[in-house]
mmCIF file of the N, C-alpha and C atoms, coordinates in Angstrom:
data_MODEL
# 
_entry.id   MODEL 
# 
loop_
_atom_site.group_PDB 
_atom_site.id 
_atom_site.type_symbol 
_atom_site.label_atom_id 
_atom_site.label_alt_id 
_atom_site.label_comp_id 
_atom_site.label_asym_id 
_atom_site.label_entity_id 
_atom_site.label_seq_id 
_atom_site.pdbx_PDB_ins_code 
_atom_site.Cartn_x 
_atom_site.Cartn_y 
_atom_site.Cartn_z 
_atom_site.occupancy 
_atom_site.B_iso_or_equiv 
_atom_site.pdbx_formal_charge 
_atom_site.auth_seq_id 
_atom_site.auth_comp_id 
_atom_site.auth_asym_id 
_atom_site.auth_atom_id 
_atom_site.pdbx_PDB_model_num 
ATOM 1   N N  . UNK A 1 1  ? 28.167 -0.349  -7.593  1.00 0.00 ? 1  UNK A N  1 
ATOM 2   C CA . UNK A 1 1  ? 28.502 -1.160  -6.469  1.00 0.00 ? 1  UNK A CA 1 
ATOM 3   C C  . UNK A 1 1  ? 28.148 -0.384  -5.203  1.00 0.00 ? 1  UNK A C  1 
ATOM 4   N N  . UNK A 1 2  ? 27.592 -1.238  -4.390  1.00 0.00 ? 2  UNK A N  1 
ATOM 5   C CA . UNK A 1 2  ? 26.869 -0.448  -2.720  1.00 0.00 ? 2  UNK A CA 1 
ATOM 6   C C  . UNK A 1 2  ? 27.719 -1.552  -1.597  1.00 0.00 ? 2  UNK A C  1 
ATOM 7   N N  . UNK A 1 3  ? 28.483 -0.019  -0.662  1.00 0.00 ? 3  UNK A N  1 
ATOM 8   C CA . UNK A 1 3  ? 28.866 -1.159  0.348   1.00 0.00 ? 3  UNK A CA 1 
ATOM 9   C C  . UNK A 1 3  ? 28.868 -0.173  1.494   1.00 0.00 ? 3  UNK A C  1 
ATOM 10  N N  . UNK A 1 4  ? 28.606 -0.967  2.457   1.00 0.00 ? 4  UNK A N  1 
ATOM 11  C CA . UNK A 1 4  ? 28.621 -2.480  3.425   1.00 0.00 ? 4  UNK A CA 1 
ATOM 12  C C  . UNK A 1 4  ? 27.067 -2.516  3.218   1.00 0.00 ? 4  UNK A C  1 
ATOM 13  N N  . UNK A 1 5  ? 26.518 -3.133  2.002   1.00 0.00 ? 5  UNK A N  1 
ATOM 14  C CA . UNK A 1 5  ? 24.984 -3.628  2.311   1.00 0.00 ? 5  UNK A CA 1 
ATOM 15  C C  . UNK A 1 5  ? 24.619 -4.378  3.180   1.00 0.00 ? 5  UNK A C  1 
ATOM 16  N N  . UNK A 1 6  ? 23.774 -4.813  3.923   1.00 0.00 ? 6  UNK A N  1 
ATOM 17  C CA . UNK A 1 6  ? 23.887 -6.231  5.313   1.00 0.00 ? 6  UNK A CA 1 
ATOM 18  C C  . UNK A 1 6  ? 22.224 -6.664  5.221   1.00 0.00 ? 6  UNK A C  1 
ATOM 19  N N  . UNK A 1 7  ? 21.652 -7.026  3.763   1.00 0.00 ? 7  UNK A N  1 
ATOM 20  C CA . UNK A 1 7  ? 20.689 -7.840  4.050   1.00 0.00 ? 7  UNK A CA 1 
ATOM 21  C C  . UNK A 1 7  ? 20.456 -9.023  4.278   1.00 0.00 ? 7  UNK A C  1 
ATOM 22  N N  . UNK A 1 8  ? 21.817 -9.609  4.484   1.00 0.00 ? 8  UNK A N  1 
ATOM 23  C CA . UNK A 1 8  ? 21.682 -11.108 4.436   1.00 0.00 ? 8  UNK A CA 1 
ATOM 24  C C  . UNK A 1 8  ? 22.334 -11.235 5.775   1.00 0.00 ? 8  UNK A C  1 
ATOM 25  N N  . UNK A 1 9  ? 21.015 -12.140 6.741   1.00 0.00 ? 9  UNK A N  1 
ATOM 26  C CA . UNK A 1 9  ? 20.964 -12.675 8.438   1.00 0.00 ? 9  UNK A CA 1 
ATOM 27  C C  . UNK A 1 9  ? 22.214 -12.997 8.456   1.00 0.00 ? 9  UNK A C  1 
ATOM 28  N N  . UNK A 1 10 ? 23.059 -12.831 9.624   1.00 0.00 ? 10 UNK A N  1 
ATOM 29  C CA . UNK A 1 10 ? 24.282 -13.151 10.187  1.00 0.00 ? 10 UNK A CA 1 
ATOM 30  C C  . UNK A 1 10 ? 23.991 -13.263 11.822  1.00 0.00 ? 10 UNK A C  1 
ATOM 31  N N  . UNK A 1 11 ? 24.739 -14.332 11.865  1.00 0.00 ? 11 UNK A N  1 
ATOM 32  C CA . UNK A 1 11 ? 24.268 -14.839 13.770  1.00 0.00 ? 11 UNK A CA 1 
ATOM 33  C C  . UNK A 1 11 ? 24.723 -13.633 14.413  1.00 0.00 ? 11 UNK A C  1 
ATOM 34  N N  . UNK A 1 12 ? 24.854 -12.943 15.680  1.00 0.00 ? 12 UNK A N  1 
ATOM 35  C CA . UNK A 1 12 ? 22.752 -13.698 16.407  1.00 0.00 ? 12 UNK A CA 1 
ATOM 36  C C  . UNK A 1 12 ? 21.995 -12.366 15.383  1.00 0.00 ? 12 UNK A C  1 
ATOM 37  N N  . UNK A 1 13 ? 22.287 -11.479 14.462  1.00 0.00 ? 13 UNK A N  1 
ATOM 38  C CA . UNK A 1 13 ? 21.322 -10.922 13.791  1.00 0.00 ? 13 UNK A CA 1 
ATOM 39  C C  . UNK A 1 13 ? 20.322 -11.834 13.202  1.00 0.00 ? 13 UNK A C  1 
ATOM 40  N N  . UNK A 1 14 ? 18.767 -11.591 13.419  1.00 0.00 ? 14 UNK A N  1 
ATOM 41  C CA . UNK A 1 14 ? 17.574 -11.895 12.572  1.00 0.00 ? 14 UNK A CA 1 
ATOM 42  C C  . UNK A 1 14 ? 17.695 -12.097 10.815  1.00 0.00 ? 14 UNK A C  1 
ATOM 43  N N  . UNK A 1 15 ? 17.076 -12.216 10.047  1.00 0.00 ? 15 UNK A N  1 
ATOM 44  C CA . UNK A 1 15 ? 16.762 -12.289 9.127   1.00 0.00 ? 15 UNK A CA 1 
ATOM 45  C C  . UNK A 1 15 ? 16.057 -11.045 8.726   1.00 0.00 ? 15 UNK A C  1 
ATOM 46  N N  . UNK A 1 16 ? 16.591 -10.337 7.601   1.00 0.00 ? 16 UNK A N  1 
ATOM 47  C CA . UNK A 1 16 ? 16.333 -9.674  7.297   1.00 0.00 ? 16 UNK A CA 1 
ATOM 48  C C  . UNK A 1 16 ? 15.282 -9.107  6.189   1.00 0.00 ? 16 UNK A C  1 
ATOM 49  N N  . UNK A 1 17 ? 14.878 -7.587  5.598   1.00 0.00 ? 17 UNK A N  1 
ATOM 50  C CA . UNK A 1 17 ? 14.202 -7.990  4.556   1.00 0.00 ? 17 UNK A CA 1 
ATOM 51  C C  . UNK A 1 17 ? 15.138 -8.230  2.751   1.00 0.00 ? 17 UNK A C  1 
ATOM 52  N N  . UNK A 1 18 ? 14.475 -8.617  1.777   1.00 0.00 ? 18 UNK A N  1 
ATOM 53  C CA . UNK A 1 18 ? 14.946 -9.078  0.971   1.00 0.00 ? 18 UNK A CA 1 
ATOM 54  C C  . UNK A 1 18 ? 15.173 -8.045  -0.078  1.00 0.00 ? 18 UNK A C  1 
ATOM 55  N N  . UNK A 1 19 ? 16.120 -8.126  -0.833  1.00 0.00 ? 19 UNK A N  1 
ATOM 56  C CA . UNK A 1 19 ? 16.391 -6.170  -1.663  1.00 0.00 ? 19 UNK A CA 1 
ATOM 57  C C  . UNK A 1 19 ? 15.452 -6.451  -2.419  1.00 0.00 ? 19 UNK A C  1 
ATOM 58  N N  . UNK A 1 20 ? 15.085 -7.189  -3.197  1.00 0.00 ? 20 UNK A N  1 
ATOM 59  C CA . UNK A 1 20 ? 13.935 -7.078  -4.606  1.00 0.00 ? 20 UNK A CA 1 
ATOM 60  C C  . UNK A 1 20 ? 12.682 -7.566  -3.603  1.00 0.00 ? 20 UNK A C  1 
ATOM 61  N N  . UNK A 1 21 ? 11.674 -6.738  -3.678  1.00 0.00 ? 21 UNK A N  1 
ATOM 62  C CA . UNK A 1 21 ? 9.937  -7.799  -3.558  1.00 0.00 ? 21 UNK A CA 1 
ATOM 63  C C  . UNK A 1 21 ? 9.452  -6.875  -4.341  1.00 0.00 ? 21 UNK A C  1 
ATOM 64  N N  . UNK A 1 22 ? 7.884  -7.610  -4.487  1.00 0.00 ? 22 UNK A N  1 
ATOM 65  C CA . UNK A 1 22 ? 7.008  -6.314  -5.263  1.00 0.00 ? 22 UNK A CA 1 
ATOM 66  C C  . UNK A 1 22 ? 5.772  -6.172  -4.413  1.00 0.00 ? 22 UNK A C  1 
ATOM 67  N N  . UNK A 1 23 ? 5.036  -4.928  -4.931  1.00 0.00 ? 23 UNK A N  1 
ATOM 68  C CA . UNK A 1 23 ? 4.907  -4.047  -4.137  1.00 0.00 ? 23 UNK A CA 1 
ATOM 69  C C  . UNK A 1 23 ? 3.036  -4.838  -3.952  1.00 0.00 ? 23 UNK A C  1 
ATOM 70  N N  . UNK A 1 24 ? 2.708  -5.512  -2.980  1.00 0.00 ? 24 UNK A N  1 
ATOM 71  C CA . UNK A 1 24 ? 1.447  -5.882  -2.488  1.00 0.00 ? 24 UNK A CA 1 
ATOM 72  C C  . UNK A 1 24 ? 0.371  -5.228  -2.363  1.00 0.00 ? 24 UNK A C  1 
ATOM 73  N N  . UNK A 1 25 ? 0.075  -3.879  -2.928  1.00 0.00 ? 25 UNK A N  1 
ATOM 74  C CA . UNK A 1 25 ? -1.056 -2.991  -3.168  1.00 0.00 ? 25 UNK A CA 1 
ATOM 75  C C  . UNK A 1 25 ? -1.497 -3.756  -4.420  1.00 0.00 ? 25 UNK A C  1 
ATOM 76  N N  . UNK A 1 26 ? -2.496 -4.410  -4.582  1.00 0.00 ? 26 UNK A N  1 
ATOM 77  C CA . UNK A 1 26 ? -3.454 -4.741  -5.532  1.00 0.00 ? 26 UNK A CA 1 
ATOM 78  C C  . UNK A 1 26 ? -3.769 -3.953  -6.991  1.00 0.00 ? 26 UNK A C  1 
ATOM 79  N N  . UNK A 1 27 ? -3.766 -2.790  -6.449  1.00 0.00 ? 27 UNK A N  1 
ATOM 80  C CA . UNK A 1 27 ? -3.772 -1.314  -7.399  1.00 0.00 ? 27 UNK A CA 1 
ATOM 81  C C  . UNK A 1 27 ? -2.475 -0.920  -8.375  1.00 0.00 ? 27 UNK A C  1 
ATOM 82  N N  . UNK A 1 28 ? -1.425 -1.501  -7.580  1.00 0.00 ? 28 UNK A N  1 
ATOM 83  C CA . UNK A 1 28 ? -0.567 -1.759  -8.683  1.00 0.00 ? 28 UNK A CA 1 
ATOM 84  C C  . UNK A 1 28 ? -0.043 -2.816  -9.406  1.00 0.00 ? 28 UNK A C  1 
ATOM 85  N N  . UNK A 1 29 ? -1.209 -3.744  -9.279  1.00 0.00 ? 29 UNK A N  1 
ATOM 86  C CA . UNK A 1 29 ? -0.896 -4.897  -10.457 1.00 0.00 ? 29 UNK A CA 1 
ATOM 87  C C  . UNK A 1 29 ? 0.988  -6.082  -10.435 1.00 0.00 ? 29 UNK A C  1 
ATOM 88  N N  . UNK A 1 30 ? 1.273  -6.027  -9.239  1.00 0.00 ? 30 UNK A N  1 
ATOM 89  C CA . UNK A 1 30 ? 2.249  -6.411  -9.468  1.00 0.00 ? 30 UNK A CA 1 
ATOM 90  C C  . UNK A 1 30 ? 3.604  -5.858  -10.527 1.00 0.00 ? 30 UNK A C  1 
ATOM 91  N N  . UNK A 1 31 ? 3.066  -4.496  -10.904 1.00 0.00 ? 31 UNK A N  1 
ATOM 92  C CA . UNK A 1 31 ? 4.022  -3.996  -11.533 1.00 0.00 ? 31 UNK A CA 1 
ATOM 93  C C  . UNK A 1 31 ? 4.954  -3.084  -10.914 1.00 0.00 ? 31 UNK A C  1 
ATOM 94  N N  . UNK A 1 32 ? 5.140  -2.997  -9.754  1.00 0.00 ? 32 UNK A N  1 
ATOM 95  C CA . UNK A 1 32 ? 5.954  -2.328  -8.976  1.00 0.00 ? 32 UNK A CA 1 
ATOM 96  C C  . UNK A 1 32 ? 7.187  -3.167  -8.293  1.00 0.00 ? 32 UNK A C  1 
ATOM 97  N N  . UNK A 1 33 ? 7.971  -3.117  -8.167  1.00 0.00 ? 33 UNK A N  1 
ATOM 98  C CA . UNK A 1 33 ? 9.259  -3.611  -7.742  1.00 0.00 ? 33 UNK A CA 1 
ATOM 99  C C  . UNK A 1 33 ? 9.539  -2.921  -6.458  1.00 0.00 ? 33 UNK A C  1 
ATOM 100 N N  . UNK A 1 34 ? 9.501  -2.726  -4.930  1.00 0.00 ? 34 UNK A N  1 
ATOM 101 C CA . UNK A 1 34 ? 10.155 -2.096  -4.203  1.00 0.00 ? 34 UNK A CA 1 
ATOM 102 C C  . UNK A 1 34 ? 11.723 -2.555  -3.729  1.00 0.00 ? 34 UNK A C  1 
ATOM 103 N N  . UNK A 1 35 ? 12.873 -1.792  -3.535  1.00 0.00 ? 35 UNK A N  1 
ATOM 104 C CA . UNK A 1 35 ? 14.154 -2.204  -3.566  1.00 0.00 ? 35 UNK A CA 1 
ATOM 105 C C  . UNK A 1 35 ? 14.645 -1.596  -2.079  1.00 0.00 ? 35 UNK A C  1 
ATOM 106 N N  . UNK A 1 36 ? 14.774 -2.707  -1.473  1.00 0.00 ? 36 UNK A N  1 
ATOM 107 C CA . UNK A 1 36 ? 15.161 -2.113  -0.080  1.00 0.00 ? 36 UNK A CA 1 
ATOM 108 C C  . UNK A 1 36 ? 16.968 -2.821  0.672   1.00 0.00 ? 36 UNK A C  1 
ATOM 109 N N  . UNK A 1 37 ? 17.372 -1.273  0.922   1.00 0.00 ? 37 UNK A N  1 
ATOM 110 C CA . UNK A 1 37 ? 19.106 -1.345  1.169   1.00 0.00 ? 37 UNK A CA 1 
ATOM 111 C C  . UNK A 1 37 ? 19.093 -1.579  2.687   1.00 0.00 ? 37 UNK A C  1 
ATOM 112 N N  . UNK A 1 38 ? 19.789 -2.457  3.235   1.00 0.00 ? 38 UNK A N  1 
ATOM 113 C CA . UNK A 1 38 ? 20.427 -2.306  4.434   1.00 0.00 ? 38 UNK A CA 1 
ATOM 114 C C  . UNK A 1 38 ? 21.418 -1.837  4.863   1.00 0.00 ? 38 UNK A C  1 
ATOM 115 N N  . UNK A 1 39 ? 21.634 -1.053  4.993   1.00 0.00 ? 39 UNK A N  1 
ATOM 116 C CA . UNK A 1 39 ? 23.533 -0.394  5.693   1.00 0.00 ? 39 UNK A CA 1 
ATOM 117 C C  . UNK A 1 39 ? 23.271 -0.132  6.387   1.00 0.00 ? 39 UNK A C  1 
ATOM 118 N N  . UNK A 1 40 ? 25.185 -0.949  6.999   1.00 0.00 ? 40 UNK A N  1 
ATOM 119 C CA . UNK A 1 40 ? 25.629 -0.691  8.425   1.00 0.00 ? 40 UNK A CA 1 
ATOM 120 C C  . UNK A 1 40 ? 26.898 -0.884  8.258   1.00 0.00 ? 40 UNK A C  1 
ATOM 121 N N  . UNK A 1 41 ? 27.744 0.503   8.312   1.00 0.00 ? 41 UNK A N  1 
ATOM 122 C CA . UNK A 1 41 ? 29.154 0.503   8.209   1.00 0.00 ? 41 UNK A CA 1 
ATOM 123 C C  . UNK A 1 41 ? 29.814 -0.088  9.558   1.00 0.00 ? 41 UNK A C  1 
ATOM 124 N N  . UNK A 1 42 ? 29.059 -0.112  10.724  1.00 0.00 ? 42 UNK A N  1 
ATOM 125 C CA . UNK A 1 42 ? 29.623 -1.083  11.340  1.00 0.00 ? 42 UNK A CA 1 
ATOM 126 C C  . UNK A 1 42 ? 29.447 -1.874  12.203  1.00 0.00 ? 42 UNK A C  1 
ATOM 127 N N  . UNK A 1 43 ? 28.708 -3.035  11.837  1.00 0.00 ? 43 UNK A N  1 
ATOM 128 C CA . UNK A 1 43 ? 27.789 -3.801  12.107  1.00 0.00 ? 43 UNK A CA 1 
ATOM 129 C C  . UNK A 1 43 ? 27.944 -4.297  13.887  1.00 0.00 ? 43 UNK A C  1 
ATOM 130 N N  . UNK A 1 44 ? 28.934 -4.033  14.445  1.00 0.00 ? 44 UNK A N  1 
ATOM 131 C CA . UNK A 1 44 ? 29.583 -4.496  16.011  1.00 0.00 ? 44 UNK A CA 1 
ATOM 132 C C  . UNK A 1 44 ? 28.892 -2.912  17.188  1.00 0.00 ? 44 UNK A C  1 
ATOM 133 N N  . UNK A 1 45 ? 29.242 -1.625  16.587  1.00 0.00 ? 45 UNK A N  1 
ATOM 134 C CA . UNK A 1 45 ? 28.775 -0.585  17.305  1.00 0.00 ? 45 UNK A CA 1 
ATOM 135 C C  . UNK A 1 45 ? 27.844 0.432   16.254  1.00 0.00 ? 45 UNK A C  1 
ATOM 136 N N  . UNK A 1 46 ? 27.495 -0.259  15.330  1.00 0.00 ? 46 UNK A N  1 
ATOM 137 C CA . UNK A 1 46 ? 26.864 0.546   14.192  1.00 0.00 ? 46 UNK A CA 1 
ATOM 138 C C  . UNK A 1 46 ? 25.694 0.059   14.570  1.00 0.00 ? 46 UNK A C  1 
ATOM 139 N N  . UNK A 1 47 ? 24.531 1.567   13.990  1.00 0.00 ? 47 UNK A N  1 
ATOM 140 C CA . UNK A 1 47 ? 22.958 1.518   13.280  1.00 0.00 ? 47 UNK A CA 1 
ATOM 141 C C  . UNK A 1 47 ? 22.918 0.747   11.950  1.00 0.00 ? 47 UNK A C  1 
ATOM 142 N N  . UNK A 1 48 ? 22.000 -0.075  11.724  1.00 0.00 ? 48 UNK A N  1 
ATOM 143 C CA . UNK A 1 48 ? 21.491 -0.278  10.322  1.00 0.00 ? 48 UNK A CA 1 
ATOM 144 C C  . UNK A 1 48 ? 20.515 0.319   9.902   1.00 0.00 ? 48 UNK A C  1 
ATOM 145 N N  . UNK A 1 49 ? 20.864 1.304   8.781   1.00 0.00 ? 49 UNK A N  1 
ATOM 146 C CA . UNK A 1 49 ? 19.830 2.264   7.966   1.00 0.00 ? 49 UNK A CA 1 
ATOM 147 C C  . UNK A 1 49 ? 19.665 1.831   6.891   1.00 0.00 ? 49 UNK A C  1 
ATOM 148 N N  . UNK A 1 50 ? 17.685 1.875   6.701   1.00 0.00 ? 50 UNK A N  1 
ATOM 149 C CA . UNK A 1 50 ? 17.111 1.372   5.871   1.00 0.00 ? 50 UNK A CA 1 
ATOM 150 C C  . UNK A 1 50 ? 16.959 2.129   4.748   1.00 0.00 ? 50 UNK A C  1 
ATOM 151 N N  . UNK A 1 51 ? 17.506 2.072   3.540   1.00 0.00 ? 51 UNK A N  1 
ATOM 152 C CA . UNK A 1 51 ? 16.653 2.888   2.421   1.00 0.00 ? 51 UNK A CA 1 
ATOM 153 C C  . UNK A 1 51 ? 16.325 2.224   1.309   1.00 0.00 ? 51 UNK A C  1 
ATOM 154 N N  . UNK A 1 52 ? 14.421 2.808   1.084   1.00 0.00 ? 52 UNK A N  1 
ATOM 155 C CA . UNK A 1 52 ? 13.956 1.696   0.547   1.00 0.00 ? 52 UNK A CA 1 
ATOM 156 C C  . UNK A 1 52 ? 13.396 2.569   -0.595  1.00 0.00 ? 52 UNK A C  1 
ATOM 157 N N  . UNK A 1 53 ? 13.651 2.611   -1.938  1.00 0.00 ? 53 UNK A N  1 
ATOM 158 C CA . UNK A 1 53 ? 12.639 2.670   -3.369  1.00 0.00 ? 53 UNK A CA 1 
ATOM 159 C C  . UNK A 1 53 ? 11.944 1.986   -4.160  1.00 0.00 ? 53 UNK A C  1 
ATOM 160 N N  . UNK A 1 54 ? 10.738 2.268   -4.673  1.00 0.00 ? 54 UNK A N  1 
ATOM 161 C CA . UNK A 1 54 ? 10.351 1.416   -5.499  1.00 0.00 ? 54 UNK A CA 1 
ATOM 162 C C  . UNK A 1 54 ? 10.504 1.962   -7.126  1.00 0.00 ? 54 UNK A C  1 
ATOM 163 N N  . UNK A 1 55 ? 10.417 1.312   -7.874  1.00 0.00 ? 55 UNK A N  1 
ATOM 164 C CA . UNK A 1 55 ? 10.377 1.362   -8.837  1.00 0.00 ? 55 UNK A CA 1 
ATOM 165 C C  . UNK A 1 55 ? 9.306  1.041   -10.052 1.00 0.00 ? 55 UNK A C  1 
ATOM 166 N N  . UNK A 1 56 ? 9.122  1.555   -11.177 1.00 0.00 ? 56 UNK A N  1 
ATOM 167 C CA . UNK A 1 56 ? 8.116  1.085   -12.329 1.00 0.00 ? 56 UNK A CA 1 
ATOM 168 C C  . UNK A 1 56 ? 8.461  1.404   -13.525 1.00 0.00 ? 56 UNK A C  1 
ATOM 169 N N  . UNK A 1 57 ? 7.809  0.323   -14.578 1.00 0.00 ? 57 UNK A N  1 
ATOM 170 C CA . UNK A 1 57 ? 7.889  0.670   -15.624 1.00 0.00 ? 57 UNK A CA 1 
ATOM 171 C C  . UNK A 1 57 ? 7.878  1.651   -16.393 1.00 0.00 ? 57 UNK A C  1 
ATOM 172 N N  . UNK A 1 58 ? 8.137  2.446   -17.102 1.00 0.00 ? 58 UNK A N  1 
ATOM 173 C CA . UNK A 1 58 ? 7.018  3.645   -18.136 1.00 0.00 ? 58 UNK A CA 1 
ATOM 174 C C  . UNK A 1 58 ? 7.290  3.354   -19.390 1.00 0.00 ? 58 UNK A C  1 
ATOM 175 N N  . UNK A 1 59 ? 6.002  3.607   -19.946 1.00 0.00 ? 59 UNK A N  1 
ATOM 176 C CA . UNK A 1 59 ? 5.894  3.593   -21.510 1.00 0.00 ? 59 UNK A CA 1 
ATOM 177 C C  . UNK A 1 59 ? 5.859  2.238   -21.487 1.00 0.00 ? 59 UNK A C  1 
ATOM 178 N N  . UNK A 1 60 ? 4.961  1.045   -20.645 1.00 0.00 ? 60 UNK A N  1 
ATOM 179 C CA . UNK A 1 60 ? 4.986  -0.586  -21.198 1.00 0.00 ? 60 UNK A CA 1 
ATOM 180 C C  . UNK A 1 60 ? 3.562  -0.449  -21.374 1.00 0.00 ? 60 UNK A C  1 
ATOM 181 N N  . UNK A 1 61 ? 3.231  -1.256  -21.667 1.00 0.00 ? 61 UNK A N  1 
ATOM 182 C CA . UNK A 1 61 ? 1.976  -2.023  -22.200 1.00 0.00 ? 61 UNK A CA 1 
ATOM 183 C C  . UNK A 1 61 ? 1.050  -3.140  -21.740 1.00 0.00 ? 61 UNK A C  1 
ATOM 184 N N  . UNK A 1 62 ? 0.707  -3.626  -20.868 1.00 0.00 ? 62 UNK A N  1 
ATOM 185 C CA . UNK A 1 62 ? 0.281  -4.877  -20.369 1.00 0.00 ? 62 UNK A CA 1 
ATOM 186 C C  . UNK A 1 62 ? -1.119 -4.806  -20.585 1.00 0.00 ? 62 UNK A C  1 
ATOM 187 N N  . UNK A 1 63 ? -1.817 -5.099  -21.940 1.00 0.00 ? 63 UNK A N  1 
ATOM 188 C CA . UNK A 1 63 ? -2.978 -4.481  -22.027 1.00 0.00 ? 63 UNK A CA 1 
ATOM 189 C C  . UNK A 1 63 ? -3.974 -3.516  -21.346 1.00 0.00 ? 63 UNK A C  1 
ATOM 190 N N  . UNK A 1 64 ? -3.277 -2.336  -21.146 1.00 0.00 ? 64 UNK A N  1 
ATOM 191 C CA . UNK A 1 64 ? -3.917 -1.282  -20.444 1.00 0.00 ? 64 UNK A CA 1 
ATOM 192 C C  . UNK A 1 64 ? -4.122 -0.408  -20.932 1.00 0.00 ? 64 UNK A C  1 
ATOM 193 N N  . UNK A 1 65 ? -5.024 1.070   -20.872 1.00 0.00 ? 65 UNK A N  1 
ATOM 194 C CA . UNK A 1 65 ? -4.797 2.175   -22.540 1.00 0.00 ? 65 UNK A CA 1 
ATOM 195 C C  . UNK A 1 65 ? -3.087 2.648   -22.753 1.00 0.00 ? 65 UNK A C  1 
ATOM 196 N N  . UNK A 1 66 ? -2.944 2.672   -24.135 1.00 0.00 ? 66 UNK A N  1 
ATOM 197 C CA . UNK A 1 66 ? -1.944 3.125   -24.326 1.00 0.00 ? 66 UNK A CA 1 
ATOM 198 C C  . UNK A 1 66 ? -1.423 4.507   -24.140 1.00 0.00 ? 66 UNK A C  1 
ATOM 199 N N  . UNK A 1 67 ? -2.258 5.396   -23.706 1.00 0.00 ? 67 UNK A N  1 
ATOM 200 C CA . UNK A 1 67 ? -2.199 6.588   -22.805 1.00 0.00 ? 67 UNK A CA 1 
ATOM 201 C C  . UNK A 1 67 ? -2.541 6.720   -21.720 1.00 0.00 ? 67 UNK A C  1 
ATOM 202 N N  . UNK A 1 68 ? -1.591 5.399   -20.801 1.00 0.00 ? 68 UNK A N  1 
ATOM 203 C CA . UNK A 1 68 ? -1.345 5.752   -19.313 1.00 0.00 ? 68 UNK A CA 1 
ATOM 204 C C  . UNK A 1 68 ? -0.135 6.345   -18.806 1.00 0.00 ? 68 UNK A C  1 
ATOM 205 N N  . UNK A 1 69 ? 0.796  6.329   -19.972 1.00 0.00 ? 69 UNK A N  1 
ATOM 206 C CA . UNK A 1 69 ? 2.177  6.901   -19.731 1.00 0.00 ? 69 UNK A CA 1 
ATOM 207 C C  . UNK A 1 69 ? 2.132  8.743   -19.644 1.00 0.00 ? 69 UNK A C  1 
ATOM 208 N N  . UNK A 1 70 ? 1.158  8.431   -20.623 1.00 0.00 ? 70 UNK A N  1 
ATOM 209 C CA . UNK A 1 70 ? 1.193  10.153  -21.276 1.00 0.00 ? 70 UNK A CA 1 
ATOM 210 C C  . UNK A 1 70 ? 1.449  11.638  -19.821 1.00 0.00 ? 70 UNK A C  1 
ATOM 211 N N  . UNK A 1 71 ? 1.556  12.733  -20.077 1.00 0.00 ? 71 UNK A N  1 
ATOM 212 C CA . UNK A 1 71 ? 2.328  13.512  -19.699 1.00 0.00 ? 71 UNK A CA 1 
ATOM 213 C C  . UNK A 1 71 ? 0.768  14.455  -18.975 1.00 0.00 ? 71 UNK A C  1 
ATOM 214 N N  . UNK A 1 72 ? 1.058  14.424  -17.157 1.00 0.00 ? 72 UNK A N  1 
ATOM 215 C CA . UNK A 1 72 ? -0.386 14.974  -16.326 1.00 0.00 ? 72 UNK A CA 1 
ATOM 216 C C  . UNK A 1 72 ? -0.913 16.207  -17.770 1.00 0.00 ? 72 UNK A C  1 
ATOM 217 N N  . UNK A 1 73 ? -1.880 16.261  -17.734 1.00 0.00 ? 73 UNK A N  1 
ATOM 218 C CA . UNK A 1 73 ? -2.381 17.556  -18.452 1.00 0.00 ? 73 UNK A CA 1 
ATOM 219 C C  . UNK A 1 73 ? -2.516 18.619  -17.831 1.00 0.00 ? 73 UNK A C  1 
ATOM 220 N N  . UNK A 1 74 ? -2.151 19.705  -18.074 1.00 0.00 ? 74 UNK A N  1 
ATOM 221 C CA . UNK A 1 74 ? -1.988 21.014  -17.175 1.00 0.00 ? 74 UNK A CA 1 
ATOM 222 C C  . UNK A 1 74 ? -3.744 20.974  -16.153 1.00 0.00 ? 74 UNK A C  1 
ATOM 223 N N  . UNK A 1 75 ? -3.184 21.984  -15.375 1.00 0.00 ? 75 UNK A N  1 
ATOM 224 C CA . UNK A 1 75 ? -4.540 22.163  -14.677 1.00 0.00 ? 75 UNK A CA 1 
ATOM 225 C C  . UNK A 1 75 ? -5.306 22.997  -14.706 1.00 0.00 ? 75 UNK A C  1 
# 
């Protein structure tokens, strides 16, 4: 549980962004999820701080080689 999250518009605040999208680089195939937090402990004299991760699969399969997961090879 995450609190005071505040992605969801409240008058006169804007509209905000949305916690789940995925990630619009072409290169990653729509397999990326980015997850973005809004907090603001206090939304009247408070900052809203953004923190945003993305996320991915490992070890799936979407017909791609099955050694894309595999482990960098030393250098």
């Amino acid at each position: 549980m995450a609190d005071p999250i505040v992605n969801q518009p409240s008058p006169p605040n804007p509209p905000v962004k949305p916690v789940f999208s995925l990630d619009p680089d072409p290169n990653k195939g729509g397999r990326t999820i980015i997850v973005t937090l809004m907090v603001n402990e206090n939304p009247v004299n408070g900052q809203t701080v953004q923190l945003q991760e993305s996320i991915t699969g490992r070890n799936t399969e979407y017909g791609y080689p099955n050694n894309v997961c595999n482990d960098i090879p030393p250098y």
